[in-house]
GULO-504775 format. One record per residue (C-alpha): residue number from 0; residue in three letters; x, y, z. Coordinates in steps of 0.25 Angstrom, whole numbers, plus 2048, in hexadecimal, padded with zeros to 3 digits. Layout:
N
[pt NUM ALA [X Y Z]];
...
//
This chain:
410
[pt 0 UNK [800 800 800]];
[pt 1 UNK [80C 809 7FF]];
[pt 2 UNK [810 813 7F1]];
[pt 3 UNK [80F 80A 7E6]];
[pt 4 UNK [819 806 7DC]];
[pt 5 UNK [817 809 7CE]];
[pt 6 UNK [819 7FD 7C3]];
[pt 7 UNK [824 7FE 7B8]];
[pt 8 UNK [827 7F3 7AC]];
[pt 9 UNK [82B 7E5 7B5]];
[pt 10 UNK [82B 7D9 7B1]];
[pt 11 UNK [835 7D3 7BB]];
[pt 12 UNK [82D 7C7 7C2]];
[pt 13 UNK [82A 7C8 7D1]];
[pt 14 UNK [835 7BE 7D5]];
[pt 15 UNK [840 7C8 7CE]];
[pt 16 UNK [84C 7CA 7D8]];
[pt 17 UNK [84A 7D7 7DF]];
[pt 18 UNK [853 7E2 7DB]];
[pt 19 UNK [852 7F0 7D9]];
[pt 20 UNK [846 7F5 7CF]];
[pt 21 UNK [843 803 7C9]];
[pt 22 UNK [83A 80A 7D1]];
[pt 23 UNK [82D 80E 7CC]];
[pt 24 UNK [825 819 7CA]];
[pt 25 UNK [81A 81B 7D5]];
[pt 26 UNK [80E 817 7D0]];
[pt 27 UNK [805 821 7D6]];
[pt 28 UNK [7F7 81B 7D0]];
[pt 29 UNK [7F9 80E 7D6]];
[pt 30 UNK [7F9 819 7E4]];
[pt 31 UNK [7EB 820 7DE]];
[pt 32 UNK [7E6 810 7DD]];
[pt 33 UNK [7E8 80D 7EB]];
[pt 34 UNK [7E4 817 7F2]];
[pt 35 UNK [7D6 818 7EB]];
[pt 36 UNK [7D5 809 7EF]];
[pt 37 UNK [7D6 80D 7FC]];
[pt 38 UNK [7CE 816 7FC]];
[pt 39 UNK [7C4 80C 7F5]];
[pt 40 UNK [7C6 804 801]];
[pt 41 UNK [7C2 810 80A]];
[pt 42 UNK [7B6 811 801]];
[pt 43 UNK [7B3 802 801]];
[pt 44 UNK [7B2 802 811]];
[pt 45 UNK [7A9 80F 813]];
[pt 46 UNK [79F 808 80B]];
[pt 47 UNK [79E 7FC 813]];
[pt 48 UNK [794 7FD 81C]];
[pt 49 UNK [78B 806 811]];
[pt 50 UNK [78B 7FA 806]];
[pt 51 UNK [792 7ED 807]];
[pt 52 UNK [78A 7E2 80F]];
[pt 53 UNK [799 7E0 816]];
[pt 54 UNK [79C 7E1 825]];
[pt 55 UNK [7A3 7EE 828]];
[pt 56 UNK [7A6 7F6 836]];
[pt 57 UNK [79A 7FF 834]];
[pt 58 UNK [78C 7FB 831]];
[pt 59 UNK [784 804 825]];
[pt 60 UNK [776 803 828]];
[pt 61 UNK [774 807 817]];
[pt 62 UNK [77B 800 80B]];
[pt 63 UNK [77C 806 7FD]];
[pt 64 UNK [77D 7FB 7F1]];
[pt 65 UNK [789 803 7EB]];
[pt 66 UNK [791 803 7F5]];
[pt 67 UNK [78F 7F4 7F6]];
[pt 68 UNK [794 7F2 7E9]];
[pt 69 UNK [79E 7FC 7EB]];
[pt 70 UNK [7A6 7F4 7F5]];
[pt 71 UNK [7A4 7E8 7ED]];
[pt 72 UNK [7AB 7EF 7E1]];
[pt 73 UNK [7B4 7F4 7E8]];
[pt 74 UNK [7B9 7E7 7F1]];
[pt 75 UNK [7BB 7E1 7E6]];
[pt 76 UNK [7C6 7E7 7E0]];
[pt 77 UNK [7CC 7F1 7E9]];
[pt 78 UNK [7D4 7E8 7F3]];
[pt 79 UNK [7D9 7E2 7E7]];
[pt 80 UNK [7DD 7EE 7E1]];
[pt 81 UNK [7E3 7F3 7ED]];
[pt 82 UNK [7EC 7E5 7F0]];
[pt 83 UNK [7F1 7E6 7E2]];
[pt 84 UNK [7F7 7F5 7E4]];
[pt 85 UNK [7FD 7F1 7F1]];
[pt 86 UNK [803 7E5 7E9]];
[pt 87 UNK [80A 7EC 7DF]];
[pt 88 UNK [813 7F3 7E8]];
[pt 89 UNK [819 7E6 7EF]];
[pt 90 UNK [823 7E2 7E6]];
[pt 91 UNK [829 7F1 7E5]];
[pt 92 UNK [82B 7F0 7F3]];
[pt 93 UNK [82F 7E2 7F6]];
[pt 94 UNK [83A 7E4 7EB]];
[pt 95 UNK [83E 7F1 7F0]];
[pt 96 UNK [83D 7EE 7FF]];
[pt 97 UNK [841 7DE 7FF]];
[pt 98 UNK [837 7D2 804]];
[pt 99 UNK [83B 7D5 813]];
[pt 100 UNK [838 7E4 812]];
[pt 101 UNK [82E 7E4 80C]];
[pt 102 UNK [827 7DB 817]];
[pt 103 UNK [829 7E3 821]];
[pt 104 UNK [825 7EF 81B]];
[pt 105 UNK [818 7E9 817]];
[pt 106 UNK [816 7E2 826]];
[pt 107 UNK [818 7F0 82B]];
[pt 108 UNK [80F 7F8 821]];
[pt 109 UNK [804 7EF 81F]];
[pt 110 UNK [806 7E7 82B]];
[pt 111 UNK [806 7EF 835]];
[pt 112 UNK [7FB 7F9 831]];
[pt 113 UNK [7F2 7EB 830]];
[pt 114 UNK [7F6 7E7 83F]];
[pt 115 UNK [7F3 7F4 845]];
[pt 116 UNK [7E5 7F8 83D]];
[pt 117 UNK [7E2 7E9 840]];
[pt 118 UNK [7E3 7ED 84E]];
[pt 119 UNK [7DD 7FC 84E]];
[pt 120 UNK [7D3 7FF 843]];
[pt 121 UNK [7CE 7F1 841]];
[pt 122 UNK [7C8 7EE 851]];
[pt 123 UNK [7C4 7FD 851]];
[pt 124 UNK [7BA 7FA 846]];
[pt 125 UNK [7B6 7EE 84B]];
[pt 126 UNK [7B4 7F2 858]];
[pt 127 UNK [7AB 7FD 853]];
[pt 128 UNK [7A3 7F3 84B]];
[pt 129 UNK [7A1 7EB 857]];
[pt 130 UNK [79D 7F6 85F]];
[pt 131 UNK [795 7FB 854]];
[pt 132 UNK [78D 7EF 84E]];
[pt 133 UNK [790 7E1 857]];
[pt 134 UNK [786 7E5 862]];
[pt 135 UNK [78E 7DF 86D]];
[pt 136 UNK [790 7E6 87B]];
[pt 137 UNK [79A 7F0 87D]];
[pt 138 UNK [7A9 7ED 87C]];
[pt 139 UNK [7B5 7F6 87E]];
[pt 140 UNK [7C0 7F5 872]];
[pt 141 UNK [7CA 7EE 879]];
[pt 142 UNK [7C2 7E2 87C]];
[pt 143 UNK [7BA 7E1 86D]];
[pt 144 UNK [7CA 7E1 869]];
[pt 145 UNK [7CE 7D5 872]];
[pt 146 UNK [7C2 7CE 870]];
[pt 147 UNK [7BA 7D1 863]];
[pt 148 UNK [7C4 7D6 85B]];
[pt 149 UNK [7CE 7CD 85E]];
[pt 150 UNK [7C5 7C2 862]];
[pt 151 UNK [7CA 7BF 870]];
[pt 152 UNK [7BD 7BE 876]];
[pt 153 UNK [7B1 7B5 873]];
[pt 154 UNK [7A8 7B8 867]];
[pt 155 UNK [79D 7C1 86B]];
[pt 156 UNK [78F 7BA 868]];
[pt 157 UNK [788 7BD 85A]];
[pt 158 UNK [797 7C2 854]];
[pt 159 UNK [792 7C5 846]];
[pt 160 UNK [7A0 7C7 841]];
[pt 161 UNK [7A5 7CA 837]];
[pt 162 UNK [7B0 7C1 83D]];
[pt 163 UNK [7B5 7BD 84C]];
[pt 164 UNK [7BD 7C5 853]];
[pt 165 UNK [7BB 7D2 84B]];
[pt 166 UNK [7C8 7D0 848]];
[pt 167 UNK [7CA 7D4 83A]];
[pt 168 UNK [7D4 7DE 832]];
[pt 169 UNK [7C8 7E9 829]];
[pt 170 UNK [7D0 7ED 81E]];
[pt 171 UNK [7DD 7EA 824]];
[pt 172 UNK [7DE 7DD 81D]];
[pt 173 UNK [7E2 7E2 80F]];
[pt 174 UNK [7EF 7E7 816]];
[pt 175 UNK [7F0 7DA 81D]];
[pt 176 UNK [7EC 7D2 810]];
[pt 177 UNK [7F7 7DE 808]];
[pt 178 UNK [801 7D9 811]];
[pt 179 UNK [7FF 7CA 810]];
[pt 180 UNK [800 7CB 801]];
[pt 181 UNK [80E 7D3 801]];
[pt 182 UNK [815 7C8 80B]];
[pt 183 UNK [80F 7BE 802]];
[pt 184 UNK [815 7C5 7F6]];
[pt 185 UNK [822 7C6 7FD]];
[pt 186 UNK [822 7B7 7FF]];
[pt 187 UNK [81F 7B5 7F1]];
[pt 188 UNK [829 7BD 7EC]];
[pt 189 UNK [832 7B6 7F6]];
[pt 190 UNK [82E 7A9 7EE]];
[pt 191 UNK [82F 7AF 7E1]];
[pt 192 UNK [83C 7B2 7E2]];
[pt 193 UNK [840 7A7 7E8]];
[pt 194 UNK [83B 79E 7DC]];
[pt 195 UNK [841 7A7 7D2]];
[pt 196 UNK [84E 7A2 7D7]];
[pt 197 UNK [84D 794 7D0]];
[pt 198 UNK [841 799 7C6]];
[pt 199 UNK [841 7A4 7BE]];
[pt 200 UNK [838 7A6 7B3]];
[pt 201 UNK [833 7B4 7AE]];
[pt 202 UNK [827 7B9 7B2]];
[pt 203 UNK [819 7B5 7AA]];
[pt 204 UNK [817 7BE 7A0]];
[pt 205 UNK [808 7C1 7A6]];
[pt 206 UNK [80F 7C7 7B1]];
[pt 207 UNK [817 7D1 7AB]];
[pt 208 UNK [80C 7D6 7A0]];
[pt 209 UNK [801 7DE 7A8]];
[pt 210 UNK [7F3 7D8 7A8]];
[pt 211 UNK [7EB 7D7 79D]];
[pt 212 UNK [7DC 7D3 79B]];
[pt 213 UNK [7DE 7C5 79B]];
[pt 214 UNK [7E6 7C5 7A8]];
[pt 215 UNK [7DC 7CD 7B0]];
[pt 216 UNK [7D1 7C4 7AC]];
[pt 217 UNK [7D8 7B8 7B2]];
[pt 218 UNK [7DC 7C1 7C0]];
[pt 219 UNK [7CC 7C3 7C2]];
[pt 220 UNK [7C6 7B5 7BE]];
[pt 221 UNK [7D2 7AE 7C5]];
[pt 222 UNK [7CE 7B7 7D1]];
[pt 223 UNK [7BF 7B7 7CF]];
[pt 224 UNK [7C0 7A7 7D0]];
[pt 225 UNK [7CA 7A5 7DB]];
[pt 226 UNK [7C2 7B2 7E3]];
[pt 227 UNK [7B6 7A8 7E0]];
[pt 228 UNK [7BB 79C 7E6]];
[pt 229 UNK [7BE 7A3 7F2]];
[pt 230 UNK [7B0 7AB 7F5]];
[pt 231 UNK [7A9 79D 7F4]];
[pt 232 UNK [7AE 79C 801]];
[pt 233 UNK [7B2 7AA 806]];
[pt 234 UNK [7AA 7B3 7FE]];
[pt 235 UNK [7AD 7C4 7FE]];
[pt 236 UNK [7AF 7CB 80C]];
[pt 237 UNK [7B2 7BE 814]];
[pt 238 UNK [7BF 7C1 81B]];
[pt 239 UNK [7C7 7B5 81F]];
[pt 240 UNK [7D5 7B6 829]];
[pt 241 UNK [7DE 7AF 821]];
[pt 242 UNK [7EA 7A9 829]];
[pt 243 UNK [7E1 7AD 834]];
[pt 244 UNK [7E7 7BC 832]];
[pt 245 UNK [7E6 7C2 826]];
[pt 246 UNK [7D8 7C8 822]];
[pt 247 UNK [7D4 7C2 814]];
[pt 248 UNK [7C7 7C2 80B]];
[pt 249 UNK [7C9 7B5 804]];
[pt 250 UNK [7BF 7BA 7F7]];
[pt 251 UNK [7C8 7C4 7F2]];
[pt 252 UNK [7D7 7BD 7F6]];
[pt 253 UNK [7D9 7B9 7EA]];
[pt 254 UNK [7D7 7C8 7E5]];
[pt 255 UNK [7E0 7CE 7EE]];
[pt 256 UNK [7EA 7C5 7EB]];
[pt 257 UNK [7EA 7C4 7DF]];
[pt 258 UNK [7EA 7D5 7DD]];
[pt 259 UNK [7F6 7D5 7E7]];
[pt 260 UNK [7FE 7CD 7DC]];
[pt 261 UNK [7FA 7D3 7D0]];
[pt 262 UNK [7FF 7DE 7D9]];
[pt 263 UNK [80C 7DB 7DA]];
[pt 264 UNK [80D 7D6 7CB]];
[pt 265 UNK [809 7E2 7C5]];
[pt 266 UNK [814 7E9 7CC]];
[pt 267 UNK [81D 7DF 7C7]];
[pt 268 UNK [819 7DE 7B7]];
[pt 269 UNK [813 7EE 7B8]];
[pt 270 UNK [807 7E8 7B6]];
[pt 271 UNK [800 7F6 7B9]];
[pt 272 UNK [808 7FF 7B0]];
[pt 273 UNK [807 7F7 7A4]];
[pt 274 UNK [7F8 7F1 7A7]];
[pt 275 UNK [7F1 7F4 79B]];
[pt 276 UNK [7E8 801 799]];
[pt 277 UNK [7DD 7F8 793]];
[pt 278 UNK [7DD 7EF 79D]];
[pt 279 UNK [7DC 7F7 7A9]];
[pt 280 UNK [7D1 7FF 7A3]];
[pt 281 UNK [7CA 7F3 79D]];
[pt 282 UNK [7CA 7EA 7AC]];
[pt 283 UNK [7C6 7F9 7B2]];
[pt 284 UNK [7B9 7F9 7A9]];
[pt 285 UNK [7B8 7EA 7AE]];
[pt 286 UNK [7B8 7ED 7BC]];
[pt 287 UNK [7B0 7FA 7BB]];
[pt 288 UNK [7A5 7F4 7B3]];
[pt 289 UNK [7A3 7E9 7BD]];
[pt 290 UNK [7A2 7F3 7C9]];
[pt 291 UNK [797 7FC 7C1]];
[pt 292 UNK [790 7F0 7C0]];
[pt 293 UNK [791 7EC 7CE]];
[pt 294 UNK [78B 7F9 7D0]];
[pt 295 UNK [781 7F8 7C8]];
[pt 296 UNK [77C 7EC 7CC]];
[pt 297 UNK [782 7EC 7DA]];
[pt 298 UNK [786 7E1 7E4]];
[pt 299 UNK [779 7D9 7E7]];
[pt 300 UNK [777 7D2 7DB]];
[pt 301 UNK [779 7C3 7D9]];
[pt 302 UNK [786 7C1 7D3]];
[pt 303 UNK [78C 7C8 7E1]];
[pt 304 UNK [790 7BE 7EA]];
[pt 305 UNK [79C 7BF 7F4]];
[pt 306 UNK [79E 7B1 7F2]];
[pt 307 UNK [79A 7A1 7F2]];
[pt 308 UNK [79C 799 7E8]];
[pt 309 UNK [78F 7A0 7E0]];
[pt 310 UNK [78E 7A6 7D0]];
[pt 311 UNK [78C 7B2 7D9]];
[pt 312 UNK [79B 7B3 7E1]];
[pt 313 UNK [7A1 7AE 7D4]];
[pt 314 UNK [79B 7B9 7CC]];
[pt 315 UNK [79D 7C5 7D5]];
[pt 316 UNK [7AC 7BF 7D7]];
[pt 317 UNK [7AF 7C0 7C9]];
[pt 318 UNK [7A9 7CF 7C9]];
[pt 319 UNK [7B1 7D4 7D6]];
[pt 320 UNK [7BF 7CE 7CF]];
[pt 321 UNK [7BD 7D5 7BF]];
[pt 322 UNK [7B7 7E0 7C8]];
[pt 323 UNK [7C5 7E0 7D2]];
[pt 324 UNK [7CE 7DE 7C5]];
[pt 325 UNK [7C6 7E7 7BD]];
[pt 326 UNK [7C7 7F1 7C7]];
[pt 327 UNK [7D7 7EF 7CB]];
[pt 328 UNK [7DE 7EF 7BE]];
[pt 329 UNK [7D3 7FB 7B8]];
[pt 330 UNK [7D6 804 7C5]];
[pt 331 UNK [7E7 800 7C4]];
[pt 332 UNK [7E5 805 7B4]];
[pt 333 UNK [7DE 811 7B7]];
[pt 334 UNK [7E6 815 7C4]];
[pt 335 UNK [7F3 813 7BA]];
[pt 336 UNK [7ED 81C 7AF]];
[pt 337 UNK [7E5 826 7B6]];
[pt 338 UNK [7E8 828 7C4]];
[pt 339 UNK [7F7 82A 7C5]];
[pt 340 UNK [7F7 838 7CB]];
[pt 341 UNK [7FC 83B 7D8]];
[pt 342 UNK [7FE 847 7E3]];
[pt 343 UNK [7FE 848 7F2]];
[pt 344 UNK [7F3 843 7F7]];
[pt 345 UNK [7F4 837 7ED]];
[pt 346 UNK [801 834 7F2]];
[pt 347 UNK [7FC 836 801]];
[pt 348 UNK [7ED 82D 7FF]];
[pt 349 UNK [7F8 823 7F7]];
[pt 350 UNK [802 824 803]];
[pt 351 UNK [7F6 823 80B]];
[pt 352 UNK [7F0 818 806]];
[pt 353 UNK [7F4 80E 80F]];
[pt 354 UNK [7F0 816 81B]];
[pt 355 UNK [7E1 81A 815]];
[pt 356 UNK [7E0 809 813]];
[pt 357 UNK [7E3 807 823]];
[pt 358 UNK [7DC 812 82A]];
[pt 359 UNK [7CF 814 822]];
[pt 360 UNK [7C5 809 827]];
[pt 361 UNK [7C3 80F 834]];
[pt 362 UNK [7C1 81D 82E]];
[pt 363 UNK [7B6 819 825]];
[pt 364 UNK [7B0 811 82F]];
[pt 365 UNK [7B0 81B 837]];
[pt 366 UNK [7AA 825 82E]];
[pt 367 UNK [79E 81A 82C]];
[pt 368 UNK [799 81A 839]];
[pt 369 UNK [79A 829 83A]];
[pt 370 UNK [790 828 82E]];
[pt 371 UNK [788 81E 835]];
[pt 372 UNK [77D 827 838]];
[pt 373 UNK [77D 82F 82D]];
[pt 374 UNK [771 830 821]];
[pt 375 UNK [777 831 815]];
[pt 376 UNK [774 827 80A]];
[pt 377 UNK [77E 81D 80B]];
[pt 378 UNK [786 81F 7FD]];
[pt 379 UNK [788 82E 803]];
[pt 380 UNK [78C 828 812]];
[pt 381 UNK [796 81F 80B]];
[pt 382 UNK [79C 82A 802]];
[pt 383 UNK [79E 832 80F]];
[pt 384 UNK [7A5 827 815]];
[pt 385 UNK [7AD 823 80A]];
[pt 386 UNK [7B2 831 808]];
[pt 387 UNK [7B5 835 815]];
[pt 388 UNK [7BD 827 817]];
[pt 389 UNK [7C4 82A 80C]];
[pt 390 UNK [7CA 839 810]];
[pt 391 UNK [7CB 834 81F]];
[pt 392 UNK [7D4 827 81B]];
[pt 393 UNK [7DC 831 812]];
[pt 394 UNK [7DC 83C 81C]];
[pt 395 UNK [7E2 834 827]];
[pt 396 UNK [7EB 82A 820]];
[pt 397 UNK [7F4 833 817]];
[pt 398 UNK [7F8 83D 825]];
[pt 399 UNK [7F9 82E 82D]];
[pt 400 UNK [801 826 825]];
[pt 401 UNK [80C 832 826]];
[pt 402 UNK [80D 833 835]];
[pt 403 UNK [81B 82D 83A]];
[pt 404 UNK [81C 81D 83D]];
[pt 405 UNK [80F 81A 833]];
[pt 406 UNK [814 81D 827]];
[pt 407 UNK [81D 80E 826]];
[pt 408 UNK [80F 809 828]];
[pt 409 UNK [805 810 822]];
//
């Protein structure tokens, strides 16, 4: 989540012997891209409790349809998006700073950050949700720590969930889920290398040209299928701890994973600079025609199914994966051709990025129960929330990622 490396002509494979490289430009679109994720993300959360049938911290007594299907164009594609930027600078600095380095910097930026939010902003949510909407009898902080959120006390009768202990990580588990993925690229590259001692070949020529049509088909029927197979069993917004740690949602792995990857290979082979304009635009019209029709015909229709093994699943499957693919590689070609500008508060909401990413739940949460009593019709109400999330996040991420001792981390 750091500044982004920009892409230049290489076609050197990933197992290569580490040596110095030329420096790239700054790729100050790729900056544009992630923030505007983020603040999708930011976005997506105030219109929880106003559309989506999901559990969230607070409870909207009115729902709009739109905002429904917002969030569910929306999840699908921008978490993969945002795994795919992060990806692309891990080998820039993995070769820059060495395996060992690298690690640390990553424990210290990403893991740290998930450790203390885990331990701060998470229970403070969850403990205003209990307070809020369990209908239990009065319990200070300290106790619901030890013995809700952490699960040292018995489960209370009629525990509705969504699991036990309240234990949980909120919107800290992509930057668990981003650090998992680096260490496992690191081990990868470790093996890489190693059998690059005794077997060297060149790399596939379908790694070193960029994507083409035919290419992007496979990604998102091999994903739609694999994604598939797994929501017969774990279908969308079923969170499992895998390990018994890290937070995952099992119907969209397979998408986060493989957008990590292509990631990393794109800055390997320059995927994005020589990604063609006609195919960009063309997977952009894809995506952008399949989330007009989900406005149109919204989410409550028969072929939308989380999961099962039904037509239904299958069908709504395949649209979310040409929708996330669509989506990504239209938005990388369109951020490369268009938004490529930068000035100071660019730089600042890019350097910030991170930041806004870690602290804005509790600020939109916040903001939702201040609106709670509020008349307004409910697309205004979430407009108002989204708005004032998105300045507060900004506002208070740039100035606090500057003061001395956070900036290592944040």
């Amino acid at each position: 989540m750091n500044n982004l490396p920009a892409g230049g002509p290489v076609t050197a494979p990933p197992s290569d012997p580490p040596g110095p490289r030329p420096r790239r430009p700054h790729l100050h679109y790729l900056d544009n891209l992630r923030v505007a994720m983020i603040l999708m993300v930011v976005v997506h959360h105030a219109a929880q409790p106003y559309g989506p049938a999901d559990w969230w911290y607070f409870r909207g007594d009115r729902q709009h349809e739109d905002l429904a299907t917002l969030s569910a164009v929306g999840g699908a594609f921008r978490m993969s998006l945002l795994f795919f930027v992060a990806a692309y600078l891990v080998p820039r600095s993995v070769d820059g700073k060495g395996g060992w380095a690298f690690a640390r910097g990553r424990l210290a930026r990403l893991g740290v950050p998930f450790l203390v939010g885990s331990a701060t902003i998470i229970p403070a949510l969850m403990y205003t949700y209990y307070v809020q909407y369990r209908g239990y009898p009065p319990i200070s902080y300290g106790r619901y720590y030890l013995d809700v959120f952490l699960g040292f006390g018995p489960e209370p009768a009629g525990w509705t969930g969504p699991i036990w202990p309240d234990l949980q990580f909120g919107h800290l588990w992509f930057i668990q889920n981003l650090l998992v993925f680096s260490l496992l690229y690191l081990a990868c590259r470790a093996f890489a290398r190693l059998a690059g001692r005794w077997w060297k070949r060149p790399a596939p020529a379908w790694l070193t040209r960029a994507p083409g049509h035919r290419s992007l088909l496979g990604l998102t029927f091999g994903l739609a299928v694999i994604a598939f197979l797994v929501r017969v069993d774990y279908p969308l917004d079923e969170w499992v701890p895998l390990f018994e740690f890290v937070q995952a949602e099992p119907a969209r792995l397979a998408q986060y994973t493989a957008f990590f990857a292509a990631g990393v290979l794109a800055y390997r082979y320059d995927w994005l600079g020589r990604l063609s304009r006609r195919v960009g635009y063309t997977w952009l019209a894809v995506g952008s025609l399949l989330t007009a029709g989900l406005f149109v015909t919204g989410t409550d229709t028969p072929y939308f199914a989380t999961g099962g093994a039904s037509a239904a699943s299958a069908c709504w499957t395949l649209v979310e994966t040409a929708l996330c693919v669509g989506l990504s590689v239209g938005l990388l070609t369109l951020f490369r051709d268009v938004f490529t500008g930068h000035h100071r508060l660019s730089r600042a909401m890019a350097d910030g990025s991170y930041t806004i990413y870690l602290i804005h739940l509790p600020i939109v949460v916040a903001l939702q129960f201040a609106f709670a009593g509020v008349d307004l019709p409910v697309p205004v109400l979430f407009a108002a929330v989204a708005t004032l999330a998105m300045v507060a996040s900004v506002a208070i991420a740039v100035p606090l990622r500057r003061l001395p001792g956070l900036r290592a981390v944040l």
